[in-house]
N, C-alpha and C positions, 0 to 999 in steps of 0.2 A: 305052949311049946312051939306050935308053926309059928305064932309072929315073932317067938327070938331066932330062929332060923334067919327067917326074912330079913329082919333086922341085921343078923349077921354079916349075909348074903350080900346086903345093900350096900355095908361099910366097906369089906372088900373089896368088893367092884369099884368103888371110890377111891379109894389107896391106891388102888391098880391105875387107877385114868390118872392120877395122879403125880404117881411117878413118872408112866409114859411121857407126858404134859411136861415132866420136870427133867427130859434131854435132852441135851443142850444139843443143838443142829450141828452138822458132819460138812465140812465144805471141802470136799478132796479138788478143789480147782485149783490149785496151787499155781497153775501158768497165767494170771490173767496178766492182759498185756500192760495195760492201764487202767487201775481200778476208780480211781475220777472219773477217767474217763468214762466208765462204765456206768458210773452213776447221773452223769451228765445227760448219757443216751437216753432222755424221754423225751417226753411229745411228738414230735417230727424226726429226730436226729437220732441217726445210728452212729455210732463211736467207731473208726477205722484207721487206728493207727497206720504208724509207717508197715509194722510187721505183718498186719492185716492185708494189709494195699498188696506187699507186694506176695503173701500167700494166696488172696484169693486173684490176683491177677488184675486189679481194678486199675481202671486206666480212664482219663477225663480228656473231653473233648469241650471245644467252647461253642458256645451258642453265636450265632452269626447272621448279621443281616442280609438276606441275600432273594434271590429271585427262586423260586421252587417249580412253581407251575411254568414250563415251558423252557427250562434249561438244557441245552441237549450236549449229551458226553459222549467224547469219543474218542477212545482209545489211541495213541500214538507213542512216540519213544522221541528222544531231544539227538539231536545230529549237529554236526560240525559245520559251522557255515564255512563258506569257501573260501576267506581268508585269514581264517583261524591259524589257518599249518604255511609255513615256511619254511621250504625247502632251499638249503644251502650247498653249494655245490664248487667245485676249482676254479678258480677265476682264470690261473694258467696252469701250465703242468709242473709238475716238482714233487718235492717230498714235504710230506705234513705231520706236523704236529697239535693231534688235538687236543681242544681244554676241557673240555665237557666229557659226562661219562652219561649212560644212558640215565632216563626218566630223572636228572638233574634238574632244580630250578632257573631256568634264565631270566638277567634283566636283559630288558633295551641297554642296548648299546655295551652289551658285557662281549668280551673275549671270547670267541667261538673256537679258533685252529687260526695255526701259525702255516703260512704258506713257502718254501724258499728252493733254490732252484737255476737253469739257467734261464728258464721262463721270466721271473721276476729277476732274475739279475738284466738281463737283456732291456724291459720295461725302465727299470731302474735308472739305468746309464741313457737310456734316451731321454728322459725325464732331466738328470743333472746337466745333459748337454744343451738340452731348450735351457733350461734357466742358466746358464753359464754364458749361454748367446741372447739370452734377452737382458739378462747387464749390459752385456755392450750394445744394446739399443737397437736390434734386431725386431724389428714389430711381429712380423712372421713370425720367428721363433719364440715368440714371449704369447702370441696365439698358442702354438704349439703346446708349448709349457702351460698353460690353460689350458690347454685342452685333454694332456695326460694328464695332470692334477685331476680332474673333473671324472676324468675315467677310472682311477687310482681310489678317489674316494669312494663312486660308485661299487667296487672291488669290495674294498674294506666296510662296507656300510656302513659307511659317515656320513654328515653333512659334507658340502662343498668346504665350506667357511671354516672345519673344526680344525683345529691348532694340530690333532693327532695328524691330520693329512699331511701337512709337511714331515712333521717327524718321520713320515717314512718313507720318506728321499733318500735319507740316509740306512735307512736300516736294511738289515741284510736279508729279513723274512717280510715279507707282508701277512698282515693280522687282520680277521675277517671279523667283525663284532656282528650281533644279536640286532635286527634290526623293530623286533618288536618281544615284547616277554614271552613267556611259556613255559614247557615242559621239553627236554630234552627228548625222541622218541628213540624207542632200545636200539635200532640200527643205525649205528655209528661207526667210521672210518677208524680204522686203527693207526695207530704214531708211527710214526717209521715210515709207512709204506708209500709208494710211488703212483700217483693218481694222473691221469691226463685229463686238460681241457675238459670242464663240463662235468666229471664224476660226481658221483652224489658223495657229500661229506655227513651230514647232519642235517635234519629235519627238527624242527621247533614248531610244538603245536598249543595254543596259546585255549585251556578247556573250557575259560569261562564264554569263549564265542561260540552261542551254539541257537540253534534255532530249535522250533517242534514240528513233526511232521504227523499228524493226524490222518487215520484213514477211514473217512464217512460212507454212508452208504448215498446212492444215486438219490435215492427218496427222498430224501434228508435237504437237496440240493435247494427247493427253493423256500425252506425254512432258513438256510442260513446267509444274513449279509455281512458284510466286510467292516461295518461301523460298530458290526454291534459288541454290546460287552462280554469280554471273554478274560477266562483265567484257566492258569492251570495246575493241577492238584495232583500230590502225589498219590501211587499205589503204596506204596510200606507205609505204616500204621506210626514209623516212629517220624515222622516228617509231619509236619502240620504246615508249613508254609504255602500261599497262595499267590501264585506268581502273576500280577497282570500283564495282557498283552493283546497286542493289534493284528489281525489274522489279515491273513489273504487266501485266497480258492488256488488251489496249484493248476499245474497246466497238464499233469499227469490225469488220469483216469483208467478203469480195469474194465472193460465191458463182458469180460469173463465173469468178474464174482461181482460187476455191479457198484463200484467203488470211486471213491475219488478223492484227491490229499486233501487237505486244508494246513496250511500253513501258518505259524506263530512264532512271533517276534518277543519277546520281553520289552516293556516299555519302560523298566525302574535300572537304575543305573548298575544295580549289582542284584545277580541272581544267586541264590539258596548253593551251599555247598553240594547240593544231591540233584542239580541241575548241570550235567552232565552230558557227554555223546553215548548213544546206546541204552540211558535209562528208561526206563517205563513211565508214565505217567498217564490223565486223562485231562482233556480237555474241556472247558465245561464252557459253551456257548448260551447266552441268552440268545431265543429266538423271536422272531416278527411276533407282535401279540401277546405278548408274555406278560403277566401281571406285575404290580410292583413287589418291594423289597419288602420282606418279610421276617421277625425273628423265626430263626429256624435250629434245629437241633439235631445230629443222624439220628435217622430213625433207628438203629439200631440200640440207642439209647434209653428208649419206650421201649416196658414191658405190661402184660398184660396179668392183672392180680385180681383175682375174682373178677367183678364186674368194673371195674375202674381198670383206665391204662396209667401206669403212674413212670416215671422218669425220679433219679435220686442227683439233685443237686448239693455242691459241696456251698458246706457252710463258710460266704464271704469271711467270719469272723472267727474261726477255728478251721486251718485246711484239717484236720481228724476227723473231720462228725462231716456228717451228708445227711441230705433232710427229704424226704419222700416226699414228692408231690404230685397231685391230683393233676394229669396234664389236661388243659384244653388247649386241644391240637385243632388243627387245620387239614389242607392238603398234605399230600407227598407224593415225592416220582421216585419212588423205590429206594430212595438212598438218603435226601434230608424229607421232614416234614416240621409243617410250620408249629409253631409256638405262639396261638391266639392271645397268652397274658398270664402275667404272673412269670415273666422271663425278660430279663434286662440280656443286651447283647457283649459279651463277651464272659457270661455265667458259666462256671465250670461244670458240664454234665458229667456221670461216672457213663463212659460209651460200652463198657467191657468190667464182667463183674456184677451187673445187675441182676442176674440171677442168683445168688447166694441171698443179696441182703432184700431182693422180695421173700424169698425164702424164710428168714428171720423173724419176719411180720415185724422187724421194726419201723419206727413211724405211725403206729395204729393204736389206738386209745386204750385197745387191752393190754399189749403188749410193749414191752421198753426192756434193752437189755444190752449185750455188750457182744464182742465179737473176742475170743482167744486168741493166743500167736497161733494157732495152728488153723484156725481159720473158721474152726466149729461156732456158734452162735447159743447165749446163756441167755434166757431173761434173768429179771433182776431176782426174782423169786424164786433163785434154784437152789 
């Protein structure tokens, strides 16, 4: 009687595991972003579509040949060199008509304001009367006539030679053109109105001329020379560009806070839209003694994951998938560090965002899995 009990007992329990055994798995993940993709996410590579990127924030920075040990930054802002802005003003008294309205685009040599008046009429008739008397062979007066011509154009800012200059012998305004490009700036003379000798008409400031003014400390002084190689990088995150340039020591100095300029020049023919007057940026000086160039990476790029620092570079061959790698690093001065190997220069690092997909344990031999639009992390096995 006990071993049909048992017997019983036994077979139940087996019908039981049985059934359980025979339910079919529940996958309430219904948002996955990219399920290839997800399945792709082994060995090294985490899968991070676009919706991923831009939920958890992930943003890639490139790896870069550059000097680390012994680079020194220093904060300054881009200013307007001194012949950037041109100021235009009444060449005689009268009433004006301007063409420009503020913050407009100017070329060289475009239409600025119309001048007319008894000022310019006065100019005018002496101008037709020189040339009127240097036909009849008047040497003096045909000087003369050269000579208001030459002052006429100078007026109008023309060439001597430009064909406009005659033409406005006859005309009843004098026209003052652009004598270099720019930006119109907001304070502008109004039409109509009656202006004497000299008044300020329009000013034209031309943004892409602009120098950097850096402010080093005294200490700093005989670390830096004037040959050496310097660039300069922006502060906002959305600018990557590296502007080179040729410094000089300014003549300025603070012996209050211990200070002193250091000045830079752009050497490349055209500078970055976000290279402006008044922007921020830093300066980054190699100094006397400095090692060579180096693959280098921000260090903000390196995280630290158990006992290993790892960095997650995008896959050359899928921008979606980023592959965890074991960094052997080098030096750093607080802001890049070097990348001993296993790093070609211009490799895409993830610089921002790296804490989520260390989090993931993707890239590591137990684990492989995929990332949701919302940002959360599945292994495969869920």
């Amino acid at each position: 009687m006990i071993t049909r009990l048992l017997l019983v007992v036994v077979i139940v329990a087996l019908v039981g595991c049985g059934k359980e055994a025979a339910k079919p798995a529940v996958d309430d993940h219904k948002d996955h972003a990219d399920e290839g993709a997800a399945k792709a996410a082994a060995g090294d590579q985490i899968a991070v579509p676009v919706e991923v990127r831009a939920n958890l924030g992930i943003r890639f920075a490139k790896a870069e040949s550059r000097v680390v040990v012994g680079t020194l930054r220093i904060p300054g802002h881009f200013e307007a060199e001194a012949d950037a802005r041109r100021a235009y003003a009444m060449p005689v008294a009268g009433a004006i008509e301007v063409l420009v309205t503020s913050f407009d685009p100017v070329a060289a040599g475009q239409p600025l304001y119309r001048v007319s008046g008894e000022g310019w009429a006065r100019l005018r008739g002496q101008w037709q009367e020189a040339e009127s008397a240097a036909s009849a062979g008047s040497e003096a007066l045909a000087r003369r006539r050269d000579l208001i011509a030459a002052t006429v154009a100078q007026m109008a800012g023309l060439p001597a030679g430009d064909a406009r200059v005659a033409a406005l012998r006859d005309a009843a305004a004098l026209t003052v053109h652009a004598r270099a490009s720019g930006q119109a700036e907001a304070e502008v003379a109004v039409s109509g109105s009656f202006l004497r000798e000299g008044d300020p008409v329009v000013a034209v400031t031309d943004a892409t001329r602009v120098r950097f003014r850096a402010t080093a400390l005294q200490a700093d002084l005989s670390r830096i020379r004037e040959q050496a190689p310097a660039a300069i990088v922006p502060v906002d995150k959305t600018w990557s560009e590296r502007i080179a340039v040729r410094i000089r020591l300014g003549l300025d100095a603070d012996p209050a806070a211990r200070t002193f300029a250091v000045l830079a020049w752009p050497t490349g023919e055209k500078s970055p839209r976000w290279a402006r007057a008044g922007v921020a940026a830093i300066l980054e000086v190699v100094t006397e003694g400095s090692g060579d160039a180096e693959i280098a990476i921000p260090l903000a790029a390196t995280i630290r994951d158990g006992l290993q620092t790892v960095y997650f570079r995008r896959d050359p061959t899928n921008p979606d998938q980023v592959m965890r790698t074991i960094a052997d690093l080098g030096a750093n001065d607080g802001v890049w560090i070097q990348v001993l190997s296993g790093l070609g220069e211009g490799a895409e690092i993830v610089v921002e965002g790296t804490y989520p997909l260390m989090l993931s344990g993707g890239g590591k031999e137990a684990k492989a899995g995929h990332f949701h639009s919302d940002g959360t992390f599945h292994d495969k096995g869920h």
